[in-house]
N, C-alpha and C positions, 0 to 999 in steps of 0.2 A: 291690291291687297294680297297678303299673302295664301297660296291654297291650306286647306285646312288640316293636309296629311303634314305638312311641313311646319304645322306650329307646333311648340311644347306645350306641357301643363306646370301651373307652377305647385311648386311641393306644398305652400301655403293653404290657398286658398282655394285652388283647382280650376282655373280659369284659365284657358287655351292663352299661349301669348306670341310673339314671333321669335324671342330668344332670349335665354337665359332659363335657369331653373327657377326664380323667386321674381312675380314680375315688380314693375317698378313703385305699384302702389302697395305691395306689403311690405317692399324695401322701407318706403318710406314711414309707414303706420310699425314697423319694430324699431327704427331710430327712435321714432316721436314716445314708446314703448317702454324703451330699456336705454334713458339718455345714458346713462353709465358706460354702454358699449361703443367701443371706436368704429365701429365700421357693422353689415349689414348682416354679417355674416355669424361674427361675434354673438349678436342680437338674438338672431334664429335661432342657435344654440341653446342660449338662456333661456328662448318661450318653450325651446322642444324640452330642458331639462325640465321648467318648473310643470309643464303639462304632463311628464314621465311620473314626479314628484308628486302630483294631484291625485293623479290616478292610481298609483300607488299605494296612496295614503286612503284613498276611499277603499280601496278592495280589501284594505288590512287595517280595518277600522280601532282591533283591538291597541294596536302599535301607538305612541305616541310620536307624531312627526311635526 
C-alpha cells in the first residue's frame, strides 16, 4: 500500500488517492453527470462552472439568472 505522505487528494471530493488529481470514482460519477462531455475533464469543468453559476446566483439574489 501506498504511504500516506505519497498520496494526492482529489480536487472533487477530497479523498486521499495514489495518483492523479480527480480519483477514478468522480471520474466516473461526472461522465455518468454531464453525458454531453467527451471526456472527464470537459465534465469537471461544467460541475465547477454550473457550481460558480449557483453560488453566484444565490449571493445576488436581486439579479435574474
Amino acid at each position: 500500500m501506498e504511504k500516506a505522505e505519497n498520496l494526492k487528494v482529489c480536487k472533487r471530493c477530497r479523498k486521499r488517492q495514489s495518483k492523479g488529481s480527480i480519483c477514478q470514482a468522480c471520474k466516473t460519477e461526472l461522465l455518468s453527470n454531464f453525458e454531453a462531455a467527451a471526456d472527464w475533464q470537459i465534465a469537471y469543468e461544467m460541475e465547477r462552472a454550473q457550481l460558480y453559476t449557483s453560488k453566484y446566483c444565490r449571493e445576488n439574489e436581486e439579479s435574474d439568472c
